[in-house]
N, C-alpha and C positions, 0 to 999 in steps of 0.2 A: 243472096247475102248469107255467109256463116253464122249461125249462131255464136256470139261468144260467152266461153262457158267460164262462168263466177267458181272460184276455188272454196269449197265447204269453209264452215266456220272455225274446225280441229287445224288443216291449214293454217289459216289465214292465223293461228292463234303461235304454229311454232314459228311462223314466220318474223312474225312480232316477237315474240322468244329470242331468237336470235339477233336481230335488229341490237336488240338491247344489250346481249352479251358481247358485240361487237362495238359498242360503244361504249361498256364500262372497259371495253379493253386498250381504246381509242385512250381514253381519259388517265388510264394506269399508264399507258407509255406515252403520254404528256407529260404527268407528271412527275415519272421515274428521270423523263428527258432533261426538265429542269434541272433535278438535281443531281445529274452528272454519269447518273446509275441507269442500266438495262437489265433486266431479267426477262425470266422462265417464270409464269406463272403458273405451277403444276394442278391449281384447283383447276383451270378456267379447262372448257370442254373439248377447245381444242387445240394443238400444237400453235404456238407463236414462238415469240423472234427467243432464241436461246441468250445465255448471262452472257453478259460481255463483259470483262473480269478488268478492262482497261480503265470503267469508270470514265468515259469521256464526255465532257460537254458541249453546249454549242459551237465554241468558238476552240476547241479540241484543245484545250486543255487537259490534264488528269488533275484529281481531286485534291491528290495530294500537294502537285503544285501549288494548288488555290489557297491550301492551307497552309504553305508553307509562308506564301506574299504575303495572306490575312494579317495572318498570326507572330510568322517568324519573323517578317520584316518588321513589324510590328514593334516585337519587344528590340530586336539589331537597332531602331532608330530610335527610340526611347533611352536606348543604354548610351548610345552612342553621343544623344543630347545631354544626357545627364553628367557623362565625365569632359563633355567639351565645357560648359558652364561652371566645372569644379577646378581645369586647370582655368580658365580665362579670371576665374577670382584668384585663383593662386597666383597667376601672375600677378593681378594689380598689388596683392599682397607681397611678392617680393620686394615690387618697387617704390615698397614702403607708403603703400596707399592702402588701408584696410576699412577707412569707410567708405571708399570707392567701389571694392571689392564687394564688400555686404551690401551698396547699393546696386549692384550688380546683379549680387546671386539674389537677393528679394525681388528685382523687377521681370525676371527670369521666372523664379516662381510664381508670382503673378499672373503672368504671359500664360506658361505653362498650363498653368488652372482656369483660366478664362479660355483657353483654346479646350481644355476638356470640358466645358458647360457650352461652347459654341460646334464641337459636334457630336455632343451625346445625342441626340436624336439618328443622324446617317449613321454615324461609326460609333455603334456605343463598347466594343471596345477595345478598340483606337481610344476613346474617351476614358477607360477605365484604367490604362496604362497611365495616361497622360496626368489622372489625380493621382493613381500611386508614386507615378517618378515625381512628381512635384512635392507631395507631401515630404518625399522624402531629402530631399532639395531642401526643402525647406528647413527640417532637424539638422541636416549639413553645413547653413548657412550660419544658422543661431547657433552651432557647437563650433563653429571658428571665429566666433566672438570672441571666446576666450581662449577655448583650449587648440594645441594643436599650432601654434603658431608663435613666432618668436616677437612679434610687436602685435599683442592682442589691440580692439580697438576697447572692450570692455575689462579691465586693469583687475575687478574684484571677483573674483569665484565663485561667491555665492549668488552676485547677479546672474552669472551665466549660467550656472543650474537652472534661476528663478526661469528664465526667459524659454530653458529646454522645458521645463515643467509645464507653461503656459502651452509651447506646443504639444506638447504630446496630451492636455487637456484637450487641443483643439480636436486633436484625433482623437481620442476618446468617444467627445460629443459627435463628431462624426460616425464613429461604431455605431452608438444609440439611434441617431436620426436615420442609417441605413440598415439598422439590426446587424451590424456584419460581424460573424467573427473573424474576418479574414485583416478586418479593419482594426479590433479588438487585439489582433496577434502583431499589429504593426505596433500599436500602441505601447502591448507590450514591452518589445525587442527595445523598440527606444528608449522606454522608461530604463531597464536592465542596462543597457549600454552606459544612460545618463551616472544610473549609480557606480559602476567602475569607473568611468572615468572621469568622475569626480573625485577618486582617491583619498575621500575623507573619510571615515568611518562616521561619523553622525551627519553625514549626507548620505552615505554610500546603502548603508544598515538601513535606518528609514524609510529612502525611496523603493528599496524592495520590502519593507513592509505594507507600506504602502498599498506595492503593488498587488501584493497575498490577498489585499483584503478586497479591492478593487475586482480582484479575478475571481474570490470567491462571490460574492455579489453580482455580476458577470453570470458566473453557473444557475446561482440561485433567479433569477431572473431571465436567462434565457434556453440554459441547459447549456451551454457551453464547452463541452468536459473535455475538449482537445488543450484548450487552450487552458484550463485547471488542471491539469496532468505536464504540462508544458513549464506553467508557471510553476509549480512546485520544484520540479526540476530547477530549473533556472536559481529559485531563489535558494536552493540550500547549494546548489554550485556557488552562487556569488558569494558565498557564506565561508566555503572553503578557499575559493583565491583570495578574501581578505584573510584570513587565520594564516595565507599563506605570505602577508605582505603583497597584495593585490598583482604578480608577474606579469598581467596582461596589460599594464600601462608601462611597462619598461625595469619595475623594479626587479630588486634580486629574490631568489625565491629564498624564502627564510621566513619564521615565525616571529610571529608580533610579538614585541617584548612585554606586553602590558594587552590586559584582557577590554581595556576601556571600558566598561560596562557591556561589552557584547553580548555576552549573553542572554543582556533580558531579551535583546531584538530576536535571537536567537531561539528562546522561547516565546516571543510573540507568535513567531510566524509558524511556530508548531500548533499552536495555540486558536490559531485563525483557521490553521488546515485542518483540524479537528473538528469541526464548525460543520464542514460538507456532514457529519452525523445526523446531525439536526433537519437536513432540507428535505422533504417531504420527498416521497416518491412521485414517476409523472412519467409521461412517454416522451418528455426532452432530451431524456439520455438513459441508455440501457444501464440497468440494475447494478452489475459488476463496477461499475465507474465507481459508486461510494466502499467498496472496497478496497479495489485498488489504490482509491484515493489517499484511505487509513494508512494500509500496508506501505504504498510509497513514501507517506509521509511520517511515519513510525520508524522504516528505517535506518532512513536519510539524518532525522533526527539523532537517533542515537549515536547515526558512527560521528555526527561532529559533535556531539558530545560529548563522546570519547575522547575525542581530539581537543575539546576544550578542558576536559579535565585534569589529561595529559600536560598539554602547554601552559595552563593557570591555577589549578586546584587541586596538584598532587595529595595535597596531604589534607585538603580543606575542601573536600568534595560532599560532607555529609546533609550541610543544611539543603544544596543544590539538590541531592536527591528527595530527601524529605519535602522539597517544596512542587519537585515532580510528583510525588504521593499528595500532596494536600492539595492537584489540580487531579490526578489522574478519577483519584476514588469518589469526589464529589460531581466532578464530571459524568462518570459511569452511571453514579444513580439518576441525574438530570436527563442520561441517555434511556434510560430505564424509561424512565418517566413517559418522555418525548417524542424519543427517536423512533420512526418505524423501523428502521434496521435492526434486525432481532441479535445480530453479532456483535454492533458496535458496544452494549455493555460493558460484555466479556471481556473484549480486545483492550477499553483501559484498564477495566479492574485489573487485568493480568500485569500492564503496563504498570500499574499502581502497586499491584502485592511485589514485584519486582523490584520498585526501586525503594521501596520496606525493606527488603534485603540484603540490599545494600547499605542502606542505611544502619542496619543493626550490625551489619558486618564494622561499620565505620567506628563504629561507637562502641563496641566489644570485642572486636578481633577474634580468627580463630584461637582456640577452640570452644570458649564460652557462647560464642556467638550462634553453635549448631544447638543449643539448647533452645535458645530463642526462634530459630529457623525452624522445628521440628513444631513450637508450639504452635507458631504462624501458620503452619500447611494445615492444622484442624481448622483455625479460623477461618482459614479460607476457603474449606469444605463448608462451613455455616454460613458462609456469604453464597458462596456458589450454590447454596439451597434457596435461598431469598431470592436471587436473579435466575433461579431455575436456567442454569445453563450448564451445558455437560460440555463446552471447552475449557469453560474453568475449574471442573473436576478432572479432568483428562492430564491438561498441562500443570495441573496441581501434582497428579500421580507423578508426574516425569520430575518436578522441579524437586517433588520430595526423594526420591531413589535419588536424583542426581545429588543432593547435601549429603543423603547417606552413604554415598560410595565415598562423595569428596572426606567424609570426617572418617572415615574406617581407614581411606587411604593416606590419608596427612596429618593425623590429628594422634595424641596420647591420647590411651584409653580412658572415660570418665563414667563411672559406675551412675553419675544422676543423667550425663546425654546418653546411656547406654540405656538404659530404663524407658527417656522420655520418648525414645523411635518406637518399639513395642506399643508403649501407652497410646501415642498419638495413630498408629497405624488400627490398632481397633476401635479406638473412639470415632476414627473416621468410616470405618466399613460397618459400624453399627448406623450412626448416621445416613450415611448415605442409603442402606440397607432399609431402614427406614422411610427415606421421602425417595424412595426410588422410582415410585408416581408420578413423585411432580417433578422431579428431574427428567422422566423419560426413559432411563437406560435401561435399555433392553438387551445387552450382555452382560457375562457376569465377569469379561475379563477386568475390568476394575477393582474390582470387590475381591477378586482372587488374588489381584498384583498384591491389596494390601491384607493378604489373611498370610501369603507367602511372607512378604516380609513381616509380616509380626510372629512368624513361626521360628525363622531364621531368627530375626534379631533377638529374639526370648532366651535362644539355648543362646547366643553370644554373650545376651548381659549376664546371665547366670555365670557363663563358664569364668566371664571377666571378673564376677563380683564376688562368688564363693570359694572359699580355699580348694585345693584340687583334691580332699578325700572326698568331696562332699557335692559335686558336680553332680556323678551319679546321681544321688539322691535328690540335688534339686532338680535334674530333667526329668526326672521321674514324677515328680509336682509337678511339673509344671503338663506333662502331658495326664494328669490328674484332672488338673483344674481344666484343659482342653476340654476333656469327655464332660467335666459337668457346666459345660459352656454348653456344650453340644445336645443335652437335655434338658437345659434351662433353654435356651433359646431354640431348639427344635430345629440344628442344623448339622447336616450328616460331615458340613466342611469343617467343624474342629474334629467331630469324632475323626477321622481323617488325621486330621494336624494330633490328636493323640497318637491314633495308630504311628504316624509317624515319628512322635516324638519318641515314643518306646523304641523304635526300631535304634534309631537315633544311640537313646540311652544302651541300648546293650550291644550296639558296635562300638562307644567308647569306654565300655564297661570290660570288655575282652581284650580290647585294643591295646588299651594304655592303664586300666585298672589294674589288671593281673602281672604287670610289670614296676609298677609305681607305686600302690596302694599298701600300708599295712595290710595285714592277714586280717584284724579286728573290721577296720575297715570295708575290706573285701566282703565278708561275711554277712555284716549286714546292709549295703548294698546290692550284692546276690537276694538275700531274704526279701527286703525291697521290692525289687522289681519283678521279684517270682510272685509275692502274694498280690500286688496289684495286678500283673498281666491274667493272673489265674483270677480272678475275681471279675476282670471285662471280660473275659470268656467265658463265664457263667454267666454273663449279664446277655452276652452274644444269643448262648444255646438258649436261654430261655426266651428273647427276644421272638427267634428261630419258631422255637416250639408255637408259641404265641398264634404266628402267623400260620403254622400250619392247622393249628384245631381252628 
């Protein structure tokens, strides 16, 4: 008999080895086979069955079939039950049966929703269609109560609101008990709907204030921010098809003769959406959302404002802004306080000093009014150092050039608003100059916008306020008192704005002196400006000298 020879233990060990790798590969194309799918597994060690790009299943199907019967037929049967239940009540409704009808479409709902709780478990969603088309079935049923219909069976309007409100509560509580926003965005749509086509402004106005606050609460509680970005939308739209005479129920498009108290709804709901400042940061919704929120809803706000001003308050618009300032500036500092969003201060105080602006415009007219506006842009530098925030120094700069172009370009000359731009342009780049620390600003293009314009504006209010022999002479002062800015304060940018001023002075000194000016005149203007430029350039060489010993 042969001996039979036993395989060493290094064998018997890759043998084993491979066993295994042949069976997790058994296992992969089982379960690739289930789900429809074959492949290439490029790790495994060695060649098996290549992709097969057809996705077919047991019973040779493709995938996409499966999805199509799943899914597609799905929602085709859904829709398909939903508008056969909506004509078969319209009909009982023609023939003048309409409690028939509503017992109809509720027994249908019913059905509907008891058949989605009977196969949530197999088909869960098969089931998930089945509670949406019903729900909605449902706000369809109770809105042809009243509206929509030529023999309602409920006669009064506000019942039929009451009754859409109760549903769209019920969806509501249903968002909460499933956390859904998908459920939350149903709730919405209905509420919106309910308020246009109710066609009344103190149902209409309401129910999307209402809904403002409902959705912000919503975010604050779940993070929500599709559906707060949605609602916002929605509710300054509905805001404009009422201003507009509501078009979307049939009527003509035209403005409302009469402002009804719209407004305050108007600023409720700017009011409420201001609110997202307050809600704490969190990983329920990315950072940009409480901006965006501001910006959308900052706006939206103003252009219908505009529009409301326009259509109701041509001439009697001032308290309305004044009352936007006595929400914007107390809000700001509560945002201060509160808020972790380090922008939202800013964003009202801006929205605040702006409708100040306005306001002073309303109540003084140009060109009085740029005296007041000029004083404002310092103030708002000393505010904007308290709130240590460099956008309200920034759009402070822009809103101040922008008065000053608008008063030089439309306005008669005034020797005291001629003065108060000068005045206020260094008062502010002293300041700022000052707490430039606690502002942070780390350029000096600010600081230089207003040293320009207070170099510019200086020789305008001179040329504007002194007779024309004497112009010379006051740019000559004035780029005087430059230089001893310049060594009182220890800053090379007036010496600068002097050198410039002289240059200034003696191209309009040759210009238009030597053609205009008496001889007397001329004389000591030349002398002027000869013994002062010769005296800073003694002050120059010796300076000079200084630094070289």
């Amino acid at each position: 008999m042969s001996e039979i020879k036993i395989p060493d233990s290094e064998v018997l060990s890759q043998i084993q080895q491979r066993l295994v790798n042949l069976e997790n590969r058994l296992t992969k194309l089982e379960s690739t086979q289930e789900r429809g799918e074959y492949h290439y597994d490029s790790d495994d060690d060695e060649v098996t069955m290549p992709r097969i790009t057809m996705n077919m299943g047991d019973s040779g199907e493709s995938l996409l079939e499966s999805r199509i019967g799943e899914y597609g037929l799905a929602w085709l049967g859904n829709i398909v039950l939903f508008f056969g239940i909506i004509f078969l009540a319209q009909y009982m409704t023609n023939i003048q049966q309409p409690l028939l009808a509503a017992l109809i479409g509720y027994a249908a709902v019913g059905g509907i929703l008891l058949l989605s709780r009977w196969v949530e478990k197999n088909f869960s969603y098969m089931s998930f269609l089945f509670g949406v088309f019903g729900q909605l079935l449902l706000f369809y049923v109770t809105l042809r109560l009243h509206f929509f219909t030529g023999n309602p069976l409920i006669a009064w309007k506000g019942v039929g609101v009451a009754l859409l409100l109760v549903v769209i509560a019920i969806e509501v509580l249903l968002a909460f008990r499933k956390k859904s926003e998908f459920y939350a965005s149903l709730a919405l749509i209905m509420m919106i709907s309910t308020a246009i086509i109710s066609d009344t402004t103190h149902i209409m106005l309401p129910v999307i204030t209402i809904a403002g606050a409902g959705t912000l609460y919503l975010f604050y509680r779940f993070g929500w921010y599709r559906i707060l970005i949605i609602t916002i939308l929605l509710t300054y739209f509905t805001l404009l098809m009422w201003i507009l005479n509501n078009p979307l129920v049939g009527n003509p498009v035209q403005g409302m003769p009469t402002h009804q108290y719209s407004y305050l709804y108007l600023a409720a709901c700017a009011a409420i959406f201001s609110l997202v400042a307050l809600i704490p940061k969190g990983e329920k919704f990315p950072d940009r959302i409480i901006l965006i929120a501001i910006l959308v809803n900052g706006l939206l706000f103003t252009a219908l404002l505009w529009l409301w001003v326009v259509a109701f308050f041509p001439n009697d618009y001032i308290w309305l802004f004044f009352s936007i300032t006595l929400f914007c500036i107390p809000f700001s500092i509560l945002l201060k306080r509160y808020s972790p969003w380090k922008y939202s201060p800013a964003l009202y105080a801006l929205y605040g000093f702006v409708a100040i602006s306005i306001t002073i415009y309303g109540l003084y007219n140009f060109p009085r009014a740029y005296l007041l506006l000029s004083i404002q842009s310092f103030l708002v530098v000393s505010i904007a150092i308290w709130y240590r925030s460099r956008i309200i120094i920034v759009m402070n700069v822009f809103l101040f050039l922008t008065i000053l172009i608008s008063y030089l370009a439309t306005s008669e000359s005034s020797n005291l608003i001629n003065f108060s731009f000068p005045l206020v342009a260094f008062l502010s780049v002293r300041v700022i100059n000052w707490q430039k620390a606690r502002l942070n600003i780390e350029t000096e293009l600010i600081r230089n916008t207003y040293l320009l314009t207070l170099f510019f504006t200086t020789l305008y209010a001179l040329y504007q306020a002194v007779p024309g022999p004497y112009i010379t002479l006051s740019w000559t002062v004035a780029g005087v008192v430059f230089f001893a800015l310049s060594l009182l304060l220890r800053s090379v940018k007036y010496r600068w704005m002097a050198l410039a001023g002289f240059i200034a002075t003696a191209i309009y000194l040759f210009a238009v002196d030597l053609a205009k000016v008496e001889l007397i005149y001329r004389i000591v203007a030349f002398l002027f400006l000869a013994i002062i430029s010769i005296g800073i350039s003694i002050y120059y060489v010796k300076k000079l000298k200084k630094r070289q010993n």
